[in-house]
RODO-2510 file (C-alpha; in nm, 4 decimals, decimal comma):
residues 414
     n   res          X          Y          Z
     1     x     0,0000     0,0000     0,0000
     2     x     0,3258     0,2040    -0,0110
     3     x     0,4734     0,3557    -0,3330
     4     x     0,7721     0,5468    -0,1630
     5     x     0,8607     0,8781    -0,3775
     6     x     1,2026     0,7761    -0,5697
     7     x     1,3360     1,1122    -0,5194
     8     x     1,3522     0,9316    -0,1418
     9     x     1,4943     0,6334    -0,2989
    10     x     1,7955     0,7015    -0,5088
    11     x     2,0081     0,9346    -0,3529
    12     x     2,0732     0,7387    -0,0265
    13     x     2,2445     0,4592    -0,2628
    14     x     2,6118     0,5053    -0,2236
    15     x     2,5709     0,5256     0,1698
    16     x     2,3788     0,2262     0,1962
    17     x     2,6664     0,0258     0,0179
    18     x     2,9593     0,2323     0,2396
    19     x     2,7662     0,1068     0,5170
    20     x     2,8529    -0,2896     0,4092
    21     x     3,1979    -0,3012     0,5689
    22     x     3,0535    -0,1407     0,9132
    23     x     2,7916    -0,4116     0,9351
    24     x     3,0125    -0,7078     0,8446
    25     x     3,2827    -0,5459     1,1022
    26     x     2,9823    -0,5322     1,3177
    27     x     2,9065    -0,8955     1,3166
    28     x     3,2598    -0,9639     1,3240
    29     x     3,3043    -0,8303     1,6721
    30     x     2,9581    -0,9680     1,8054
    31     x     3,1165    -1,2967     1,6723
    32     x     3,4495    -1,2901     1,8344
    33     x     3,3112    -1,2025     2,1650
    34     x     3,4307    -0,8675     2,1892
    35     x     3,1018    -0,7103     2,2238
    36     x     2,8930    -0,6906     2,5106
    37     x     2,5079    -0,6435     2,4885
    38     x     2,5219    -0,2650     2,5430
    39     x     2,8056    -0,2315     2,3301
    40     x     2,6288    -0,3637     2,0719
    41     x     2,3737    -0,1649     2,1173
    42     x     2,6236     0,1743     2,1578
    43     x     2,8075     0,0696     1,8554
    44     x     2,4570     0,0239     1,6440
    45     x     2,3482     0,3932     1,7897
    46     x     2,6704     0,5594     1,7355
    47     x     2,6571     0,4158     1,3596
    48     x     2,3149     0,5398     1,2899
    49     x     2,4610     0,8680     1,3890
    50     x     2,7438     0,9159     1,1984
    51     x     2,5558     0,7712     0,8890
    52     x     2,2779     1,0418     0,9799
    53     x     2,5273     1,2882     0,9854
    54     x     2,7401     1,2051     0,6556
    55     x     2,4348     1,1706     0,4707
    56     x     2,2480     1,4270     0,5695
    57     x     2,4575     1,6666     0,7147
    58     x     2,2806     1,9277     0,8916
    59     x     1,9859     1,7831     0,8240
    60     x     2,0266     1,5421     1,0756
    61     x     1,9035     1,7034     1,3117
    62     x     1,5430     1,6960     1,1927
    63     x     1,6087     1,2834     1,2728
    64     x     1,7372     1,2996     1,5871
    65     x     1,5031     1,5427     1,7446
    66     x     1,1891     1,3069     1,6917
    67     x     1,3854     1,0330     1,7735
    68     x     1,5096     1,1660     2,0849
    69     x     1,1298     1,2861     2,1671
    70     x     0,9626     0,9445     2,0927
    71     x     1,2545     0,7606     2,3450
    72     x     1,1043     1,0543     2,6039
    73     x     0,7494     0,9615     2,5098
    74     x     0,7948     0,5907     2,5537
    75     x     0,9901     0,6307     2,8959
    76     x     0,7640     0,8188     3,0546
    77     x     0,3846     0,8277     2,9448
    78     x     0,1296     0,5660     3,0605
    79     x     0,1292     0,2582     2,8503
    80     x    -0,2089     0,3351     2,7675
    81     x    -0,1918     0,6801     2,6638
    82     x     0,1884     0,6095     2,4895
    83     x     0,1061     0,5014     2,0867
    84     x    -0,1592     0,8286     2,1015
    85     x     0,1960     1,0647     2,2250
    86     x     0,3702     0,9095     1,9872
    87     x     0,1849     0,9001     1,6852
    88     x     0,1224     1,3012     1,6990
    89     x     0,4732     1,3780     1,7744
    90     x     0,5928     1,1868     1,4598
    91     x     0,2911     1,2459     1,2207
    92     x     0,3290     1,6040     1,3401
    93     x     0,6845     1,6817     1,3082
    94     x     0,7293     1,4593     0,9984
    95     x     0,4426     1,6614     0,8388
    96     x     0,6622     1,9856     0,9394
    97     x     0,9128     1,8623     0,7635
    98     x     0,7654     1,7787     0,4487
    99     x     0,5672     2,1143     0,4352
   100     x     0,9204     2,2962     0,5692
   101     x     1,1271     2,1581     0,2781
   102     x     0,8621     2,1445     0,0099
   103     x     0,8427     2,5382     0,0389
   104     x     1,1847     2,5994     0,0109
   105     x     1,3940     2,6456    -0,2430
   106     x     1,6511     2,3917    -0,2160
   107     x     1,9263     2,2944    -0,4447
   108     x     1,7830     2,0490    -0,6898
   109     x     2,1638     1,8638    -0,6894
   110     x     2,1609     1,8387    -0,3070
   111     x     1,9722     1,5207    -0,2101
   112     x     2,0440     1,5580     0,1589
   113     x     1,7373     1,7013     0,2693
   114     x     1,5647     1,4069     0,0372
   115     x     1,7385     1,1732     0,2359
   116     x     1,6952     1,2896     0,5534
   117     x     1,2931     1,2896     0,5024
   118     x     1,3018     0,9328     0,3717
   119     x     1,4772     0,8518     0,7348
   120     x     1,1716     1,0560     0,9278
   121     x     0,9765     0,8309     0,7154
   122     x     1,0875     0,5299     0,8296
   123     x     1,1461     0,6508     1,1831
   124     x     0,7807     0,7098     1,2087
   125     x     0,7340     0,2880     1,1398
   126     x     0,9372     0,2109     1,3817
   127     x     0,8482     0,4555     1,6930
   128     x     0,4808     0,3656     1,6006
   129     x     0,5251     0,0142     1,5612
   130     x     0,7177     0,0412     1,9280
   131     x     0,4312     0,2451     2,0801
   132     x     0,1485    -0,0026     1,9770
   133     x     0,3885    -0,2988     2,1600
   134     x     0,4212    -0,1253     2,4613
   135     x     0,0559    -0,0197     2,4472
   136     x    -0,0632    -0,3844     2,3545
   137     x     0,1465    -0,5184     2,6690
   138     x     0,3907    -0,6985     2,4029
   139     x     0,6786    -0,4971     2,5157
   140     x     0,6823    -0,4276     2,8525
   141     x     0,9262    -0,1968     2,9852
   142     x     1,1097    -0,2776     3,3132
   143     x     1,0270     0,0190     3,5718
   144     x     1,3189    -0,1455     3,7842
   145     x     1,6295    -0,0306     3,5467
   146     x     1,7836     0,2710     3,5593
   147     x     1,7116     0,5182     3,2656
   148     x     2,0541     0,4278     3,0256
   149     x     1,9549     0,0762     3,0799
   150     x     1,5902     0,1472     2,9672
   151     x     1,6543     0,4268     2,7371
   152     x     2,0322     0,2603     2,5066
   153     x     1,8010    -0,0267     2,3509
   154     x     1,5124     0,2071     2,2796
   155     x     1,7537     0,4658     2,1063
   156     x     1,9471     0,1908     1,9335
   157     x     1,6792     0,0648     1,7800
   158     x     1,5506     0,3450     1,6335
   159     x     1,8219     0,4754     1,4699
   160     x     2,0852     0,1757     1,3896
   161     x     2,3082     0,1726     1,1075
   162     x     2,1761    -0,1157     0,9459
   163     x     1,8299     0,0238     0,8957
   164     x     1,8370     0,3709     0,8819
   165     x     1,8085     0,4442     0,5327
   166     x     1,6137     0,1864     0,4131
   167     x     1,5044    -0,1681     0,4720
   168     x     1,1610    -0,3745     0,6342
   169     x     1,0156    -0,2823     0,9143
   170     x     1,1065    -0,5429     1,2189
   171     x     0,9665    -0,5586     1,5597
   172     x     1,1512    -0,4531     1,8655
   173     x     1,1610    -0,7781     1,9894
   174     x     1,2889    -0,8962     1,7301
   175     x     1,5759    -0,6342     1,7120
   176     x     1,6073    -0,7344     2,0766
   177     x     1,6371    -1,0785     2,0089
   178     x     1,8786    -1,0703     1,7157
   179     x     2,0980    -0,8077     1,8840
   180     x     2,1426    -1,0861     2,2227
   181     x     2,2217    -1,3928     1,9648
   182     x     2,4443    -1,2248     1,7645
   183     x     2,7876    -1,4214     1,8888
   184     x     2,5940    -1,7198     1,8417
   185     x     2,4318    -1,7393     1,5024
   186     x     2,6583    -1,7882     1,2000
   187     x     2,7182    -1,4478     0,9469
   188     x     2,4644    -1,4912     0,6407
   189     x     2,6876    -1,4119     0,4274
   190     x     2,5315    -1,6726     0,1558
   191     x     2,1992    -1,5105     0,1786
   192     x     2,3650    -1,1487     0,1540
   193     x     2,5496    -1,2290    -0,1633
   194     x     2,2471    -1,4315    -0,3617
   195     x     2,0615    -1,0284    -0,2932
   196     x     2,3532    -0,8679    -0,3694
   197     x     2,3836    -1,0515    -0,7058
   198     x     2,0065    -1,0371    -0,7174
   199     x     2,0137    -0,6581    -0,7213
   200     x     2,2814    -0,6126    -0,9783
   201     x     2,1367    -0,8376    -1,2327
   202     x     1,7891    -0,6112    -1,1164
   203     x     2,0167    -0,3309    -1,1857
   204     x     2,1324    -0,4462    -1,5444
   205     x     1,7376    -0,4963    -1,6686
   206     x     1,7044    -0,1840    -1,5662
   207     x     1,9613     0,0045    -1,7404
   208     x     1,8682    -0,2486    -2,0575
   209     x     1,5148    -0,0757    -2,0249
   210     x     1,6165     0,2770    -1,9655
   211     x     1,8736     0,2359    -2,3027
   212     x     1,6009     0,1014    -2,5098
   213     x     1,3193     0,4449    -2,3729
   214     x     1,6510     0,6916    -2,4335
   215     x     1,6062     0,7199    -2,7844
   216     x     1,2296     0,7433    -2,7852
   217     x     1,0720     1,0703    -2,9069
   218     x     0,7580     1,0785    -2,7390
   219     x     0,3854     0,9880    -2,7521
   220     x    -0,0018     0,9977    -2,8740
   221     x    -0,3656     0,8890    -2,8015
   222     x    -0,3478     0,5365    -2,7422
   223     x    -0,0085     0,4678    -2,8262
   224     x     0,0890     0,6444    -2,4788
   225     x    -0,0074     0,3341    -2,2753
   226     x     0,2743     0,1295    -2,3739
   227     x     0,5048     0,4115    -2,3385
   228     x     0,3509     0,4897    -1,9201
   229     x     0,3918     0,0891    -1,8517
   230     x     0,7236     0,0943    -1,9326
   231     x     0,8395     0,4016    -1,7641
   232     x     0,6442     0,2632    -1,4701
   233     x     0,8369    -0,0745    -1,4732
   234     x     1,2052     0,1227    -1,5079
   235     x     1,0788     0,3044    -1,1663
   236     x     0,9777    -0,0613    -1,0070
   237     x     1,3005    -0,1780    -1,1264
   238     x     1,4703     0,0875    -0,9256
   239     x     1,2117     0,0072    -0,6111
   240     x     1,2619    -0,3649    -0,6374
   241     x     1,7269    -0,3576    -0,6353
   242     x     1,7121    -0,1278    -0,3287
   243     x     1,5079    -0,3380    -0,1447
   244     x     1,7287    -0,6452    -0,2086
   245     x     2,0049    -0,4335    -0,1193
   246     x     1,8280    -0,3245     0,1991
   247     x     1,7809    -0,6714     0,3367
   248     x     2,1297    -0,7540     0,2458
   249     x     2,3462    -0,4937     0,4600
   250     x     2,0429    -0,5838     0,7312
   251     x     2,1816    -0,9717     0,6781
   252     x     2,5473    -0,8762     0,6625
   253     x     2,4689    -0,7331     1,0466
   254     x     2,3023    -1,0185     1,1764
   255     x     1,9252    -0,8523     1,1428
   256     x     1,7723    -1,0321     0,8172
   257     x     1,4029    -1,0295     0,8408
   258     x     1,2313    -1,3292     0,9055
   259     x     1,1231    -1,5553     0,6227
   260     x     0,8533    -1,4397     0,4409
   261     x     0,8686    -1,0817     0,6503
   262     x     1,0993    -0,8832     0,4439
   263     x     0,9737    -0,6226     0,1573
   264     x     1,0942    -0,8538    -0,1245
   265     x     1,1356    -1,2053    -0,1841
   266     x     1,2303    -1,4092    -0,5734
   267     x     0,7875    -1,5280    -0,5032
   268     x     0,7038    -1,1616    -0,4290
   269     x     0,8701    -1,0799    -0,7511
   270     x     0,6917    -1,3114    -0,9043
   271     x     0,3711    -1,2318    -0,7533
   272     x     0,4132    -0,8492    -0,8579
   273     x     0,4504    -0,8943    -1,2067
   274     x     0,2334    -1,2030    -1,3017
   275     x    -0,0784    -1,1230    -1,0452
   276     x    -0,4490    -0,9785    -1,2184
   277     x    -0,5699    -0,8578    -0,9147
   278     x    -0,4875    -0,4740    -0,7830
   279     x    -0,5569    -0,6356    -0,4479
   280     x    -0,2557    -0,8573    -0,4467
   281     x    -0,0601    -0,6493    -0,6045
   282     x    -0,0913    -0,3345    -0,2999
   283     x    -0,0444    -0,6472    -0,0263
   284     x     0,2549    -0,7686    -0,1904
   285     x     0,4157    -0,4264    -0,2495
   286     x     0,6604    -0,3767     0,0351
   287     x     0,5420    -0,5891     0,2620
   288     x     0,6373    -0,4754     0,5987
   289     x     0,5012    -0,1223     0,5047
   290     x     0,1510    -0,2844     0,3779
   291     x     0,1549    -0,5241     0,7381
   292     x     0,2441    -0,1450     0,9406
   293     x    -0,0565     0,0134     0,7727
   294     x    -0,2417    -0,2451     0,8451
   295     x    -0,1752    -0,2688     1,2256
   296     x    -0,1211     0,0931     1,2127
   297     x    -0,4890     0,1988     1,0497
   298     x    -0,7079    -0,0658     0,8862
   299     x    -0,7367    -0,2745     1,2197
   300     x    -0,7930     0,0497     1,3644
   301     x    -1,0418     0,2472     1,2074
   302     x    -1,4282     0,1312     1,2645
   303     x    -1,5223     0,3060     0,9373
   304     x    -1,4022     0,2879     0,5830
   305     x    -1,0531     0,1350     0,6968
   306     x    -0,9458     0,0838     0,3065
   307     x    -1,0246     0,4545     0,2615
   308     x    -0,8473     0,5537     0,5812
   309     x    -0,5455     0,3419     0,4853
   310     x    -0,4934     0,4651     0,1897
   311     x    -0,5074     0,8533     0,2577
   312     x    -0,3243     0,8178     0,6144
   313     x    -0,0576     0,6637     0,3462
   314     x    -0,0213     0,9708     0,1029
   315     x    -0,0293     1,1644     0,4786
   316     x     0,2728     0,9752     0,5589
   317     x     0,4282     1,0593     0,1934
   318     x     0,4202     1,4034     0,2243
   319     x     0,0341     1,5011     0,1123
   320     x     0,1900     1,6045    -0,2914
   321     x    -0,0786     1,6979    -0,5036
   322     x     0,0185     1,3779    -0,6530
   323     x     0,0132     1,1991    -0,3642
   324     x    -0,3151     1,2606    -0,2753
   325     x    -0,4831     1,2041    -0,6284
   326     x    -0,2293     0,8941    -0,6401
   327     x    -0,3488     0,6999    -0,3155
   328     x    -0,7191     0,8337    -0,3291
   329     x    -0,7248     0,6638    -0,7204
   330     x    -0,5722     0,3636    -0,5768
   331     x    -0,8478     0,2594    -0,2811
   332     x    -1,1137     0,3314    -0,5367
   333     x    -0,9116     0,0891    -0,7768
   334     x    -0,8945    -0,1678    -0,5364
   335     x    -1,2571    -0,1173    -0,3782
   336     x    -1,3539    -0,2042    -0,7521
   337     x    -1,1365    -0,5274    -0,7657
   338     x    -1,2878    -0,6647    -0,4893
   339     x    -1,6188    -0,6713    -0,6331
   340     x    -1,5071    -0,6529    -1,0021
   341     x    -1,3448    -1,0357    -0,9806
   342     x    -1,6130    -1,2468    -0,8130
   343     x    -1,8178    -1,1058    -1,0662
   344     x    -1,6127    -1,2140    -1,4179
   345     x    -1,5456    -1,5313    -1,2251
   346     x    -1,8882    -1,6033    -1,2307
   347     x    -1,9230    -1,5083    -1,5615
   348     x    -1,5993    -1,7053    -1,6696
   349     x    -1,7051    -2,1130    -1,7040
   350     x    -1,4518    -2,2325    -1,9900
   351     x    -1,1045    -2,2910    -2,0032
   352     x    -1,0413    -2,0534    -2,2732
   353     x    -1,2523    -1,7635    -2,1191
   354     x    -1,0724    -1,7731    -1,8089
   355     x    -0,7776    -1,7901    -1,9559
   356     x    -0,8981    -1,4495    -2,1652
   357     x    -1,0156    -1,3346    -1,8408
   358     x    -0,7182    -1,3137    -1,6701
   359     x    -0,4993    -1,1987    -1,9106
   360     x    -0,7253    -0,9185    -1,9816
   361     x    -0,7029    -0,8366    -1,6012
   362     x    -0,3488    -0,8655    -1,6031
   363     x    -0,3008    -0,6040    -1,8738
   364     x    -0,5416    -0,3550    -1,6985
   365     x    -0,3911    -0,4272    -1,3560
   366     x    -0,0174    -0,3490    -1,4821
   367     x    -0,1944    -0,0125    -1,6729
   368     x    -0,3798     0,1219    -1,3463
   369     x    -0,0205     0,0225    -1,1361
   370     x     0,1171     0,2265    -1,4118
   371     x    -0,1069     0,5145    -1,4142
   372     x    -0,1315     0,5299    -1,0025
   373     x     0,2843     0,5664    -1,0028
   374     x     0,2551     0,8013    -1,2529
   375     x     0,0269     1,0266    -1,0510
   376     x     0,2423     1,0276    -0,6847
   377     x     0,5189     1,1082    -0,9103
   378     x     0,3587     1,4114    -1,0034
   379     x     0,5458     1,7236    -0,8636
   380     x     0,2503     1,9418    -0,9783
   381     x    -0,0700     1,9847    -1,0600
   382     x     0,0077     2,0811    -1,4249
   383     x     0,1774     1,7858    -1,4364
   384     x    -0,1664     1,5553    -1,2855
   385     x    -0,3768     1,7623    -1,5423
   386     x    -0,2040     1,6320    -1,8420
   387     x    -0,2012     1,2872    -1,6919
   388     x    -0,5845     1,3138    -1,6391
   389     x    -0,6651     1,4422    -2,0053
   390     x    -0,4711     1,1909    -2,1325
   391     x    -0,5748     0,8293    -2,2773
   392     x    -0,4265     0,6563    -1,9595
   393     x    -0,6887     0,7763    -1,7740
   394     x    -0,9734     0,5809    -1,9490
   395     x    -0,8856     0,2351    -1,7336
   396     x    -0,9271     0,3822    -1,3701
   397     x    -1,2224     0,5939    -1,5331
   398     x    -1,3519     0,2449    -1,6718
   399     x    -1,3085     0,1043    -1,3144
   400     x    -1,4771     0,3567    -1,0992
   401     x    -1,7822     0,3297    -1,3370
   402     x    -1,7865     0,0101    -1,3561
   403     x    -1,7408     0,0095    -0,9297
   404     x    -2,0626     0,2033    -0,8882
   405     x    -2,2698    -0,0484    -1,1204
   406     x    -2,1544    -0,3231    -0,9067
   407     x    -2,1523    -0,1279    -0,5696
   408     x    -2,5251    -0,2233    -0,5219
   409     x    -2,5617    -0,5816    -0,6783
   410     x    -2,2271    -0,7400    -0,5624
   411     x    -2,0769    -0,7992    -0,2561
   412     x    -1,7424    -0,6996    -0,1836
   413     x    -1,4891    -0,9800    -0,1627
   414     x    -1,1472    -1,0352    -0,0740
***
């Protein structure tokens, strides 16, 4: 339910691989015994911090001030009152920060301030995630330590190295878990090379595809929907290698999601490009960010939680004009497929007809995907006019028209 902006994306690239030799040093030293639990935990803190600070530079301060607020929040507001603290002070100040840097005029080479909002981002998962634990009772904190004691795992986890820039969201206990077992669990290194290698051949169909688009001229009528799908699949090229990447430095340390929990596995891949249903498509699409949204809002919410989802999600992104047309178009899109399927499947009673059927659906599915990345790429509203007057627009048209026809006689199904 997540399509992260790629001017968030890119630019953090060449930190993410300096940031390989600190986390196999890192599991080195857990390994060898010559790191206690709390120096693990200083040593993951302290390399959060200088990554935040090479990468971002100044602009690292607008991490570690809602970072250092949510560690207050946790430590000393009522478990029962703690996700509510924490959720403003994040969605408030990360809000802040989009609106702050949107309105300035920034240099369109520097892509620390990019950066550092893409870290905000993804600070907001985790503080949330934490509140909701300690609010559930999952993660109880222990009123008998003394503050460091309480306060160094907290911190750590929130900003360590490993998962700063990028990478699924894990659980606390989890990080707490994998950061006591470290000296006993052999380095990954296997798994870390089949992503790495995974991510450069990822790499090489993308530059294939952006090679063959270079030389292209431009577009009209109908003959622009070929031209959107493709653009959209260089961008999900780009999406899909820095998530491989991502889990790999997060294996190199000794913190590789569980199986089946991380944002992209070879089935997911699979599952992306082959499924006809806009339904599995948004669950599949990073994972841990679909499961946080989830918890986060559409367990939550007692009316209209697929409506709620997806606008607290282009909320989270930064509320562009694309953003919001982008995630708006996308519930309606998937409202439809839940009642648009278990109708042609009824309807479908050969071989050959389903076999039409869901390569049809296919096609449309990987147009609308298109068309909804299109739109929360948008910078401006110019830019979302000319994508609505265009021919793209006649499939998520089709759908919404078709969705109220069906709204009355079908019931919606998952």
């Amino acid at each position: 339910m997540c399509w992260p902006d790629l001017i968030l994306l890119l630019p953090a690239a060449p930190y993410r691989l300096v940031a390989f030799p600190f986390a196999a040093l890192f599991r080195h030293l857990c390994a060898s015994g010559h790191l206690s639990l709390t120096a693990r935990y200083i040593f993951l803190l302290a390399g959060g911090c200088l990554l935040a600070a090479t990468a971002m530079g100044g602009y690292a301060v607008l991490l570690l001030i809602p970072a250092a607020g949510s560690v207050l929040v946790l430590l000393s507001v009522n478990p029962a009152h703690v996700h509510t603290w924490v959720f403003a002070l994040q969605m408030s100040w990360q809000t802040l920060c989009h609106l702050g840097l949107s309105s300035r005029e920034l240099d369109p080479q520097d892509a620390r301030p990019a950066i550092a909002l893409s870290a905000i981002m993804l600070l907001t998962q985790k503080a949330t995630s934490l509140s909701l634990d300690i609010h559930e009772g999952v993660v109880p904190l222990q009123p008998g330590q003394g503050l460091l004691q309480r306060a160094l795992p907290l911190c750590s986890y929130l900003l360590f190295f490993p998962a700063l820039l990028g990478g699924p969201l894990c659980s606390f206990s989890r990080f707490q878990a994998q950061a006591e077992s470290l000296g006993a669990l052999p380095c990954q290194l296997r798994a870390a090379g089949q992503r790495c290698l995974s991510a450069l051949a990822l790499q090489g169909l993308r530059a294939g595809l952006a090679g063959g688009l270079a030389g292209r001229q431009g577009c009209a009528g109908l003959g622009c929907l070929p031209w959107l799908w493709a653009r959209a699949l260089l961008l999900r090229l780009a999406y899909y290698m820095h998530w491989v990447l991502d889990e790999a430095l997060l294996e190199v340390a000794g913190f590789g999601p569980e199986e089946g929990q991380g944002d992209l596995a070879l089935h997911d891949l699979w599952t992306l490009e082959t499924t006809h249903r806009l339904a599995v498509f948004a669950r599949t699409w990073n994972k841990s960010t679909a499961r946080w949204l989830r918890r986060l809002i559409f367990q939550r919410c007692p009316a209209q939680p697929l409506l709620a989802t997806f606008a607290f999600s282009a909320w989270w992104h930064g509320l562009r004009p694309g953003q919001i047309f982008g995630f708006l178009c996308w519930a309606v899109m998937v409202e439809a497929d839940y009642r648009i399927h278990p109708f042609l499947n009824t309807q479908a009673t050969s071989q050959g007809v389903k076999l039409f059927y869901r390569g049809t659906t296919w096609v449309f599915t990987q147009l609308i995907v298109a068309y909804i990345l299109t739109a929360v790429e948008a910078e401006s509203f110019s830019t979302l006019y000319l994508l609505w007057t265009s021919c793209n627009s006649i499939l998520p048209l089709s759908y919404g028209l078709v969705l109220l026809l069906l709204l009355a006689k079908m019931p919606k199904q998952n």
